[in-house]
C-alpha positions as CSV (number, residue, x, y, z in Angstrom):
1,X,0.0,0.0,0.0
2,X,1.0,3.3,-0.3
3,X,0.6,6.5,1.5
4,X,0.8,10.0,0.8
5,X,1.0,13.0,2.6
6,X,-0.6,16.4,2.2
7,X,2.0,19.4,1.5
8,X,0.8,20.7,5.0
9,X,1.5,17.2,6.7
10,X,5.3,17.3,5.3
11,X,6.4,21.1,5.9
12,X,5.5,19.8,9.8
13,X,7.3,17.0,9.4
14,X,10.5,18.8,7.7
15,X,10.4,21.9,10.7
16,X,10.3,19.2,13.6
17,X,13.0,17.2,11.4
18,X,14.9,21.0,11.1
19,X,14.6,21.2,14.8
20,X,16.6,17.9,15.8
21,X,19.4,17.8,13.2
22,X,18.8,21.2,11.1
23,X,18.0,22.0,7.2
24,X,21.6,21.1,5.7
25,X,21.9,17.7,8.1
26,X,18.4,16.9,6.5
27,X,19.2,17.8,3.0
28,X,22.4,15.7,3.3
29,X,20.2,12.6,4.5
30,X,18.1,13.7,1.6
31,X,20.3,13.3,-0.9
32,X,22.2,10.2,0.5
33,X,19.0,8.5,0.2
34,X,18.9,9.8,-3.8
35,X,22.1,8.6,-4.5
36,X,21.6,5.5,-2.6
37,X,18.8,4.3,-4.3
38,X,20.2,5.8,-8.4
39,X,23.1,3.4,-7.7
40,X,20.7,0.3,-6.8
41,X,19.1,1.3,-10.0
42,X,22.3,1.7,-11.8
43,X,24.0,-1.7,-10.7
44,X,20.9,-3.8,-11.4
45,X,20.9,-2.1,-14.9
46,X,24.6,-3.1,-15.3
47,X,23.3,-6.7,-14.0
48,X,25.1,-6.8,-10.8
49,X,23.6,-8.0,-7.6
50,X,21.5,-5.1,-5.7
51,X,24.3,-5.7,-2.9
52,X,27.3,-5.5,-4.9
53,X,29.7,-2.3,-4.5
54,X,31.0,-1.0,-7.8
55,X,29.6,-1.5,-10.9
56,X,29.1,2.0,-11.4
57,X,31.8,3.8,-13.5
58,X,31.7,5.5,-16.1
59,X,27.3,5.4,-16.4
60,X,25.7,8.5,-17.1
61,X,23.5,10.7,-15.0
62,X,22.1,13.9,-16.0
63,X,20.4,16.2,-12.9
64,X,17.8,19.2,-14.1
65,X,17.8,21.8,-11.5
66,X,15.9,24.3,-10.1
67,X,16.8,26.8,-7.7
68,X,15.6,25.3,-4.8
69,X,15.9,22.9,-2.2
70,X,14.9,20.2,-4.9
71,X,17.5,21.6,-7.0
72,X,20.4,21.4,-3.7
73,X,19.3,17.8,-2.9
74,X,19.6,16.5,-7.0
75,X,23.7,18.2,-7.1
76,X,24.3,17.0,-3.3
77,X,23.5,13.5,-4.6
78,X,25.0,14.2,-8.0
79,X,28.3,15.1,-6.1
80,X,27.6,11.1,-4.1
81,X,27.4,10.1,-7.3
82,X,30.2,11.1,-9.2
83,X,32.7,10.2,-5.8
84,X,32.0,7.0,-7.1
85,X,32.4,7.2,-10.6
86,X,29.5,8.4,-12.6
87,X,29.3,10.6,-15.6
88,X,27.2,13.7,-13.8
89,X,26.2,16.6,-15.5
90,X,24.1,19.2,-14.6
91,X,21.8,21.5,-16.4
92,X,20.9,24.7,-14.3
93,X,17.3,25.5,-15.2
94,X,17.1,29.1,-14.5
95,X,19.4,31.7,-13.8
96,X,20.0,31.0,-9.1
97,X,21.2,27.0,-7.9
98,X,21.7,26.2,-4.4
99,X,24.8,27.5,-4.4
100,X,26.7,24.8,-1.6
101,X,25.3,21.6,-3.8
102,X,26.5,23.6,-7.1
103,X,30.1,23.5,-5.4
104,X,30.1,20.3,-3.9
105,X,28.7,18.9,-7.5
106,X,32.1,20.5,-9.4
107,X,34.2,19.6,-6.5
108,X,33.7,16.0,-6.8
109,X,34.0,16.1,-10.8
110,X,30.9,17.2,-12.3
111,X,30.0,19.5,-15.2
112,X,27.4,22.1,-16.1
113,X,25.6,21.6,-19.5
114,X,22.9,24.0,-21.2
115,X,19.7,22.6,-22.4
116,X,20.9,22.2,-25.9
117,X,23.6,20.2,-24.9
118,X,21.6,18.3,-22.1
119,X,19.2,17.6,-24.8
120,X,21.6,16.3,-27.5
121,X,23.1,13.8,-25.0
122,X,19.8,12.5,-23.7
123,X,20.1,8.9,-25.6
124,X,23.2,8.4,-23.3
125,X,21.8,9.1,-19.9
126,X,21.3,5.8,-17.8
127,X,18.6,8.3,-15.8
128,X,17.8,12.0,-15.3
129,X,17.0,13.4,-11.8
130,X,14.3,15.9,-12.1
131,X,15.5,18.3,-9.2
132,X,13.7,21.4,-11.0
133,X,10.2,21.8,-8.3
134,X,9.1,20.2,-5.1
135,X,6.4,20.7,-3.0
136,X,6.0,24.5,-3.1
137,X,5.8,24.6,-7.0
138,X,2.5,24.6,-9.3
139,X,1.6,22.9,-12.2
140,X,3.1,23.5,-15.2
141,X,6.8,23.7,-16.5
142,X,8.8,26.4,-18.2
143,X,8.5,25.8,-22.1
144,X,12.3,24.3,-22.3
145,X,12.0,22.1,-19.5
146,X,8.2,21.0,-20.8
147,X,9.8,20.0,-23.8
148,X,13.2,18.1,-22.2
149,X,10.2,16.3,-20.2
150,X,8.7,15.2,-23.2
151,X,12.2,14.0,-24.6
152,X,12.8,12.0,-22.0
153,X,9.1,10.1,-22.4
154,X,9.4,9.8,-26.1
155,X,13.0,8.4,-25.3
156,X,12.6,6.2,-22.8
157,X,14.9,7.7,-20.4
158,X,14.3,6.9,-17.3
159,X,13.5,10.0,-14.9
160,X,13.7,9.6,-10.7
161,X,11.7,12.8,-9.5
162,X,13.6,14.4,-5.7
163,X,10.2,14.2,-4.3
164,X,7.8,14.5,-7.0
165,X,7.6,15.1,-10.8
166,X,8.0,18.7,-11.7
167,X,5.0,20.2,-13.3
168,X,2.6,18.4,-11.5
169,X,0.6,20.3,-8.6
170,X,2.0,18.6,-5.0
171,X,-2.1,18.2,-4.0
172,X,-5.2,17.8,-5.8
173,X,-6.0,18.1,-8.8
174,X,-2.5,16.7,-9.8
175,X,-2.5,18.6,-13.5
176,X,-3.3,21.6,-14.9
């Protein structure tokens, strides 16, 4: 079965969260968990056993980011990522990034790309991380992320959301 929880429910969650180990501890644990569960996907796609270390090198990741928290947690688990081998680029989807993720996503080997570029190397992403909205955003997508969306659909790339697809409305009614 599973559950979900109303925007209201996890902003009360995340402040008593903030409270005990604060926002950065929490986005670390975030994207731990984000990396964690792309290099799962990754070795099992590479046909090694879900337990095996390694296995990894040299697969490509793209993250789509947005300027928020969604955004920090995608290049914080891009940086993960990379420490261990991955192909990560990252395509800055507006003009601000969470700033300590963009410089811990460099640090540990990763590149910027613009949209062109993310777009034209698409067919060799293992997966994209859609770090661009969370819970805060509404529906709907800027026109050259809409249509990056789309790309990834019509080309079967796989797409693991931070917390929920970007463009769709975090409550009721889930689409425009």
């Amino acid at each position: 079965m599973r559950h979900g929880y109303t925007v209201a429910q996890i902003r009360d969650a995340e402040a008593q969260a903030f409270e005990v180990v604060g926002p950065d501890a929490l986005m670390q644990r975030a994207s731990a968990g984000l990396a964690t569960a792309i290099l799962r996907r990754l070795r099992v796609g590479l046909g090694h056993p879900v337990g095996r270390r390694g296995g990894v090198y040299g697969a490509r990741v793209l993250l789509v980011v947005g300027s928020g928290n969604n955004g920090g947690d995608a290049l914080f688990a891009g940086a993960i990522l990379a420490r261990r081998g991955v192909r990560v680029t990252a395509w800055r989807t507006g003009s601000a990034v969470h700033e300590a993720g963009w410089a811990a996503l460099l640090a540990a080997g990763g590149r910027e790309v613009d949209a062109r570029t993310a777009l034209a190397g698409l067919p060799a992403q293992r997966y994209v991380v859609d770090g661009v909205a969370g819970i805060g955003s509404r529906p709907g997508l800027a026109p050259d992320v809409a249509a990056f969306a789309s790309a990834c659909t019509e080309q079967g790339v796989p797409v693991v959301a931070v917390d929920l697809p970007s463009g769709l409305a975090p409550e009721p009614p889930f689409s425009e």
